[in-house]
N, C-alpha and C positions, 0 to 999 in steps of 0.2 A: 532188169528183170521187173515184168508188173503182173501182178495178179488182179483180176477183175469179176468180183462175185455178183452174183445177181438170182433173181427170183422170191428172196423171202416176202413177204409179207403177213397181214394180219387172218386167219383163220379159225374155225371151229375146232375145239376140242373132238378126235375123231378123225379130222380130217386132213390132208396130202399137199405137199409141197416137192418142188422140185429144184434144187439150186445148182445152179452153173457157177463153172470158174474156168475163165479164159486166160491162159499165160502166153508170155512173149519173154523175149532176151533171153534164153535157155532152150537146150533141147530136152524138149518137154518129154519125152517118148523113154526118155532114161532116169529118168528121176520119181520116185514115189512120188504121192501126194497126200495130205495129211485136210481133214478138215476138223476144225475146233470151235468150240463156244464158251462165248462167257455170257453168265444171265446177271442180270443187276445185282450188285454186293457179294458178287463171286467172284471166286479165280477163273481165270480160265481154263476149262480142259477138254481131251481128245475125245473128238466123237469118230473118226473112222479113220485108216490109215489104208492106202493103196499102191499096193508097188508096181514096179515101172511097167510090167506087161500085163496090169492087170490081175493077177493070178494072187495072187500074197494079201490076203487083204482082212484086218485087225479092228473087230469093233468094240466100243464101250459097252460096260455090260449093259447100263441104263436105255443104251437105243440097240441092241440086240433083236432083232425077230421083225422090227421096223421101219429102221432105215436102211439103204441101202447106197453102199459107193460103187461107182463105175466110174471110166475113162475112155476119153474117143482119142486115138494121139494122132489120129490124122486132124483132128482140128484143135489139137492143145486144150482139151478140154476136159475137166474132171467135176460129176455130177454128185449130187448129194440128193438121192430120192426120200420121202418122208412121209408114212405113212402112222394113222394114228397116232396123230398127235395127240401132246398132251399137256396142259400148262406150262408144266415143268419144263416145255421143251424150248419156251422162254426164254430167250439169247439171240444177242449178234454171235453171228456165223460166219467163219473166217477159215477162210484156205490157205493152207501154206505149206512151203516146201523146206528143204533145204541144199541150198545150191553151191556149191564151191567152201562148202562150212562155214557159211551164212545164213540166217534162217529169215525167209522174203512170206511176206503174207500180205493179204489185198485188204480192201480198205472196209468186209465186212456187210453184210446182209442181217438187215433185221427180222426175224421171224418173232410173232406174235401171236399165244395158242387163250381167245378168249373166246367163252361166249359173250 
């Protein structure tokens, strides 16, 4: 199983990020997917949860109204859209799943919200 994050980077307070996560070794089309963050000197916790057809899908209250999760399962792939950012949104960004009641997550995407 590998999960493989990508897109975050350093941006304006304000402004839009878009993160991918590409999985292998599982059939990705039946399995939720969860995306989480941890910001420096925190726990880490759930920023949006997507179930396996899409449809089901659970966000944090804090990114409420401006992030948004989606899932393409023809390409094994689950999105994390970001709009208005906001310092606080400050954290590696990490997808993950749980597969065979194991919990797989990738190796993490930095977002950066400064001026």
């Amino acid at each position: 199983v590998q999960l493989v994050e990508s897109g975050g980077g350093l941006v304006q307070p304000g402004g839009s990020l878009r993160l991918s996560c590409t999985v292998s070794g599982f059939t990705f089309s039946m399995y939720p997917m969860n995306w989480d963050r941890q910001a420096p000197g925190k726990e880490r916790e759930p920023v949006a949860t997507i179930g396996s057809a899409g449809v089901s899908i659970v966000y944090a209250d804090s990114v409420k109204g401006r992030f948004t999760i989606s899932r393409d399962n023809a390409k094994n792939t689950v999105y994390l859209q970001m709009n208005n950012l906001k310092p606080e949104d400050t954290a590696v960004y990490y997808c993950l799943t749980n597969y065979m009641g194991v919990n797989y997550w990738g190796q993490g995407t930095q977002v950066t919200v400064s001026s």
